[in-house]
MIFI-600550 format. One line per 2 residues: number of its first residue (from 1); their letters; for each residue x, y negated, z negated of C-alpha. Coordinates in Angstrom, 3 decimals. Each point is the difference from the previous one (the first is absolute). Layout:
BEGIN
NUM) A) X Y Z ~ ...
***
This chain:
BEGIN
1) XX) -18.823 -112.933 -131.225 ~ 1.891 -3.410 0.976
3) XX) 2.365 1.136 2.433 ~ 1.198 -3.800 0.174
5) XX) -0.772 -0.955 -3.440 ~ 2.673 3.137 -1.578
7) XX) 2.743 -1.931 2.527 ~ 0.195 -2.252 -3.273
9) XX) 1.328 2.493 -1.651 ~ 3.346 1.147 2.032
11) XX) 3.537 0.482 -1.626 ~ 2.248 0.759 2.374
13) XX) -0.742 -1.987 4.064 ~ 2.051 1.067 2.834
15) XX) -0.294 -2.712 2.742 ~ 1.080 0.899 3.088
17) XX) 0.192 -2.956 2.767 ~ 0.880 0.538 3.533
19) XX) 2.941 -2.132 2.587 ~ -3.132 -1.558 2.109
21) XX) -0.804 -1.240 -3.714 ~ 3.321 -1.633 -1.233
23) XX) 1.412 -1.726 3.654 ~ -1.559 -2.586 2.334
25) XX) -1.719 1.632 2.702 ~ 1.342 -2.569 2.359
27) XX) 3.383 -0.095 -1.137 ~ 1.324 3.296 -1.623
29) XX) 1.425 -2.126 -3.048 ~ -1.180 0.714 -3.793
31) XX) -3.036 -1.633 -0.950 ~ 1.626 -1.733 -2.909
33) XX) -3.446 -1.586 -1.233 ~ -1.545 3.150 -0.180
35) XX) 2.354 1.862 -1.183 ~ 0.792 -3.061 -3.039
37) XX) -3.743 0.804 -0.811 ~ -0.172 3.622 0.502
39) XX) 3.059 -0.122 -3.063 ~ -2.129 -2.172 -2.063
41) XX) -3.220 2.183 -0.121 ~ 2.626 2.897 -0.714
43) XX) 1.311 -1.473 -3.133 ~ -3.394 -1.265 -0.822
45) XX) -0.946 3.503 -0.290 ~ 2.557 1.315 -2.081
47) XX) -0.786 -3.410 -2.471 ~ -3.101 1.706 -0.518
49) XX) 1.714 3.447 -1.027 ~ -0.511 1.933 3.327
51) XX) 3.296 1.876 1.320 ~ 0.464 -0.828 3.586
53) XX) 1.410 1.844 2.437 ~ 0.555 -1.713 3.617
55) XX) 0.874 1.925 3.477 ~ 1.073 -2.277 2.582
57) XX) 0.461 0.342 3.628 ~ 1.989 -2.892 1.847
59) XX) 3.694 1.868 0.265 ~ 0.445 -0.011 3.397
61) XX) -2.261 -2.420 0.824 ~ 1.494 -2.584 -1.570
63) XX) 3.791 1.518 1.142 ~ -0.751 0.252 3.631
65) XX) -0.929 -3.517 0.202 ~ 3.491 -1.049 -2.369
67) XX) 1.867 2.360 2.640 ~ -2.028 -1.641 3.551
69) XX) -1.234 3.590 0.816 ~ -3.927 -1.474 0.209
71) XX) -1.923 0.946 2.970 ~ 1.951 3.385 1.175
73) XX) -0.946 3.706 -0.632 ~ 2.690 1.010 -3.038
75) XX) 1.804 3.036 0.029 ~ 0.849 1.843 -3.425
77) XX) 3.603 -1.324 -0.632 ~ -1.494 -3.625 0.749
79) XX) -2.898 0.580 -2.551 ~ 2.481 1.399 -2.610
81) XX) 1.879 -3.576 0.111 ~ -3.029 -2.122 0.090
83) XX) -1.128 1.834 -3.123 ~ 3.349 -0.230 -1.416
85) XX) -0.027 -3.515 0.624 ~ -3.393 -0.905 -0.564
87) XX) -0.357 1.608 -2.985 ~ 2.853 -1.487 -1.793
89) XX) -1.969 -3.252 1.368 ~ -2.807 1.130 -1.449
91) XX) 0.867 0.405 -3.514 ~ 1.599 -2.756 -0.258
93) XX) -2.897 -2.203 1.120 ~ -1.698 2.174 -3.158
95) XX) 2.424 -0.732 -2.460 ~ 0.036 -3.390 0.477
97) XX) -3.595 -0.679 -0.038 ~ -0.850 2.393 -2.795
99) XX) 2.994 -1.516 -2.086 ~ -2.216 -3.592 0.128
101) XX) -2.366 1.849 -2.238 ~ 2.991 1.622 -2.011
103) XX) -1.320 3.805 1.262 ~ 2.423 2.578 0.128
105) XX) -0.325 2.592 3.377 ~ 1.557 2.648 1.358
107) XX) 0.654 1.594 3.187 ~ -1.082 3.575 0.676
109) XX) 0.833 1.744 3.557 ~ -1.355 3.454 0.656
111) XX) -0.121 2.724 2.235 ~ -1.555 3.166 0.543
113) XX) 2.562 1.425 -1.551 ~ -0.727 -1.913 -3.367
115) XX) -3.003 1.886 -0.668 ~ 0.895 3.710 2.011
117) XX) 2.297 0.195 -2.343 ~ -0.933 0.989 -3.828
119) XX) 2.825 -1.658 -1.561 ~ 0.051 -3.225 1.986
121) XX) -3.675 -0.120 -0.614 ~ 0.190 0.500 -3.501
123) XX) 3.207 -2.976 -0.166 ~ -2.715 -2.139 2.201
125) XX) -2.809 -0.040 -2.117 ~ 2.481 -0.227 -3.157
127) XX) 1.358 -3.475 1.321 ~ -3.666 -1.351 0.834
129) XX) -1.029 0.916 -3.324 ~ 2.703 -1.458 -1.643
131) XX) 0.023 -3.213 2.213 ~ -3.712 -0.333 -0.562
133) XX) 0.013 0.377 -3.545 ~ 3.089 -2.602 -0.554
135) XX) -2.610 -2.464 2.022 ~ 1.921 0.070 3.463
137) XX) -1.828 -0.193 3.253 ~ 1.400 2.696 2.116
139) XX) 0.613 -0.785 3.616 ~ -0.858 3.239 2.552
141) XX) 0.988 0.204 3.260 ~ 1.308 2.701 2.293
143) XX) 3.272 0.594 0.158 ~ 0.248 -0.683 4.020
145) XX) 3.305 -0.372 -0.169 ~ 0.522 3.495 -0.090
147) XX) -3.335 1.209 0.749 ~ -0.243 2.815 3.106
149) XX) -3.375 1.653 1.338 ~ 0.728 2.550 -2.264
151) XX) 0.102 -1.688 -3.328 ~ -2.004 -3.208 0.831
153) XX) -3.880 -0.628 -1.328 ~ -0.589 -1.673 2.913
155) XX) -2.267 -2.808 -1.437 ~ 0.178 -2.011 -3.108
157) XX) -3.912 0.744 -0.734 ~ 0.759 3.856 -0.417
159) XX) 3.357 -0.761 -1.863 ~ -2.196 -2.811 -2.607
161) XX) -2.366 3.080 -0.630 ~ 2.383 2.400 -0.175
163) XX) 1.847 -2.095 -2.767 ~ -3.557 -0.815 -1.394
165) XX) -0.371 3.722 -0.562 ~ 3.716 0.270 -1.404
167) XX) -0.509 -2.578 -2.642 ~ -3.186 1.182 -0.997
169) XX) -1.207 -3.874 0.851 ~ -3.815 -0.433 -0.005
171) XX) -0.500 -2.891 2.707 ~ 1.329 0.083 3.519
173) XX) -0.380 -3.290 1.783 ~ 0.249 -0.112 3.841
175) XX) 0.965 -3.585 1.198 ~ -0.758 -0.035 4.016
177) XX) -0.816 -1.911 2.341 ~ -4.030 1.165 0.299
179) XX) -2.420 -0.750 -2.975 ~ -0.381 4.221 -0.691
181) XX) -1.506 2.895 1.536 ~ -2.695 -0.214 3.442
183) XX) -1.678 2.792 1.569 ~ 1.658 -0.460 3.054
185) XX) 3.046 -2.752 1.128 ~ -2.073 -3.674 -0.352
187) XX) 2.017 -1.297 2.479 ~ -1.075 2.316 2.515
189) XX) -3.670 1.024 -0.520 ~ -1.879 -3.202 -1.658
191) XX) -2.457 2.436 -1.421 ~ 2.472 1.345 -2.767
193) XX) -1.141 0.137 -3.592 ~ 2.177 -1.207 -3.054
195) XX) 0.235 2.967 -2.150 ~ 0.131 -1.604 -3.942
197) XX) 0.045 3.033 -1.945 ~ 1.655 3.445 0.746
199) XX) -1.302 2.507 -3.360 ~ 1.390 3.276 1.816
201) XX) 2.600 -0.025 3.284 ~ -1.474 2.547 2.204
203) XX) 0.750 1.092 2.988 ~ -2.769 -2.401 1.488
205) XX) 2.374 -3.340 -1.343 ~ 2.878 1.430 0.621
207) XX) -0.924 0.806 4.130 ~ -0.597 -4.491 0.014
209) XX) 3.857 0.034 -0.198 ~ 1.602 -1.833 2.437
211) XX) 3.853 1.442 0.904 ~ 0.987 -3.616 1.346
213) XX) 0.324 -2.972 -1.695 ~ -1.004 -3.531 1.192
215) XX) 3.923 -1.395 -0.526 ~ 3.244 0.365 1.510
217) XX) 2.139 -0.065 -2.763 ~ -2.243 1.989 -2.265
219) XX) -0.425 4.440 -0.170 ~ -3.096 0.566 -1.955
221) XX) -3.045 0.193 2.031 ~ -3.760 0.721 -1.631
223) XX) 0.689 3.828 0.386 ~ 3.671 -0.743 -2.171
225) XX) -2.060 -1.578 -3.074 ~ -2.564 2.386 0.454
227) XX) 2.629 2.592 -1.113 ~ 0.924 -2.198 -2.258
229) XX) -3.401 -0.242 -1.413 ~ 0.233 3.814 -0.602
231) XX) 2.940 0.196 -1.141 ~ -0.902 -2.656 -2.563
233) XX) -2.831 1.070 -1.034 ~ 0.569 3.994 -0.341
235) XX) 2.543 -1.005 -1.966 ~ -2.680 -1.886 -2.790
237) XX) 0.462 -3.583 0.956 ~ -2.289 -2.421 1.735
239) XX) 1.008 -1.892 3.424 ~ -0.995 -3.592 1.461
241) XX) 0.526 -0.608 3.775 ~ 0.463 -3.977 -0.237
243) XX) 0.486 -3.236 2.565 ~ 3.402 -1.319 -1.040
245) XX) -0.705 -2.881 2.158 ~ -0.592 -1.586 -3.817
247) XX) 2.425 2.007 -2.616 ~ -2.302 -1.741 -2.823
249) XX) -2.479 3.322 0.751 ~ 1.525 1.872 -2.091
251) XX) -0.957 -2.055 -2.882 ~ -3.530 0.122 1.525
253) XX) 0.124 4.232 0.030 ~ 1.531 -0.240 -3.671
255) XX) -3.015 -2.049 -0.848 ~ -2.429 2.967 1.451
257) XX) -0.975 -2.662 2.492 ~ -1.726 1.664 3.311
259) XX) 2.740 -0.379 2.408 ~ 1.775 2.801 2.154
261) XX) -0.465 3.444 0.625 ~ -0.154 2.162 -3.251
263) XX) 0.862 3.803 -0.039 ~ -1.167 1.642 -3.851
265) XX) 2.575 1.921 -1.247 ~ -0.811 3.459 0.611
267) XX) 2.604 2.597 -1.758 ~ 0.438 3.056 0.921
269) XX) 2.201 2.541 -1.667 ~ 0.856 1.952 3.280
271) XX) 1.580 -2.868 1.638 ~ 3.504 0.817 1.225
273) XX) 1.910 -3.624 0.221 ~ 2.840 2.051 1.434
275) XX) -1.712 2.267 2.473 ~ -1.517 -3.820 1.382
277) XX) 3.330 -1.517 -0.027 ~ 1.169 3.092 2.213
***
């Protein structure tokens, strides 16, 4: 089979992207360019009858740099504001660039608690359903603003898959800021081999993960989309690990193009979603 060629096919795309993605290394502000084209590929995609579902990081990235908290170790209160802040910051930036290409989002913020709990759960995946099908472009982030140790994902590759799996999507993409999976970190050992193709995440793939990540205002390391990856793909969808360094990509993994890391979706009727989000 045509792993890449069946990409062609995909309904439903969550794309995650990650804070090192959407802000100027050098600066801490919103990439504005990027993120103007990163809408624009979006809306492309639903033009061509795909729902689209879009988890962005950024909240408190783009808040402690509106609040002048840059450069100093954050304590919890001061991350709840710069999330509260940011994120408002964040959405609007969204609305405003979508609205050029009259597309309607929405803002989702979760929590543990959103899927621990059957009802919320059930209400969750109601509202995605509902927003997909009226031809909305749901927002995801999490909800930092409240967010403790206890309720928090802790990454916004594990909450994409974990809303991937919820929606029943068939296409996770990972935006980063490395071109996929390696055999071992490229920037340390030159030796590394690009891994294109992942048909069945074993325990072999999933010991390359790497628990750091190679940004300071970014969570997910490898070994965070790695769980993604199984998350994802026990659940029955596909994943790309992607370079966001050029948003256009994901037009080149819709086109079955040879480009990232793919993991084959892989379902499996034991998973617990649950007893992973525990």
């Amino acid at each position: 089979m045509n792993y890449r060629e069946e990409l062609k096919n995909k309904k439903r795309i969550v794309v995650k992207i990650g804070s090192s993605s959407l802000t100027h290394k050098e600066t801490g502000f919103l990439n504005l360019e990027k993120l103007e084209k990163l809408v624009r590929v979006l809306t492309n995609l639903c033009g061509m009858g795909k729902e689209v579902i879009l988890v962005s990081s950024g909240a408190i990235a783009v808040g402690r740099k509106k609040l002048g908290l840059s450069g100093k170790e954050l304590t919890l209160a001061e991350k709840q504001a710069c999330a509260a802040v940011g994120q408002a910051q964040l959405m609007m930036t969204y609305q405003k660039l979508f609205s050029e290409y009259n597309q309607s989002v929405a803002q989702i913020l979760m929590t543990k608690i959103t899927m621990m709990w059957e009802e919320n759960k059930t209400n969750a995946t109601n509202t995605f359903h509902e927003l997909l099908k009226l031809g909305v472009i749901p927002i995801v982030n999490e909800n930092d603003t409240i967010s403790t140790y206890e309720i928090q994902f802790g990454d916004n590759d594990r909450l994409s898959a974990i809303v991937t799996s919820l929606t029943d999507a068939d296409l996770l993409i990972l935006m980063s800021d490395i071109d996929g999976l390696y055999t071992d970190d490229p920037n340390i050992n030159k030796d590394a081999q690009f891994v294109d193709i992942v048909e069945e995440l074993d325990d072999k793939y999933l010991a390359m993960g790497k628990s750091t990540s190679g940004s300071s205002v970014g969570t997910g390391g490898m070994s965070a989309k790695l769980t993604a990856a199984k998350i994802a793909t026990y659940s029955g969808a596909d994943m790309v690990i992607a370079n966001a360094e050029d948003v256009n990509i994901i037009n080149d993994i819709i086109q079955g193009k040879n480009v990232g890391t793919l993991f084959v979706a892989n379902k499996n009727e034991k998973f617990d979603l649950i007893e992973e989000i525990k």
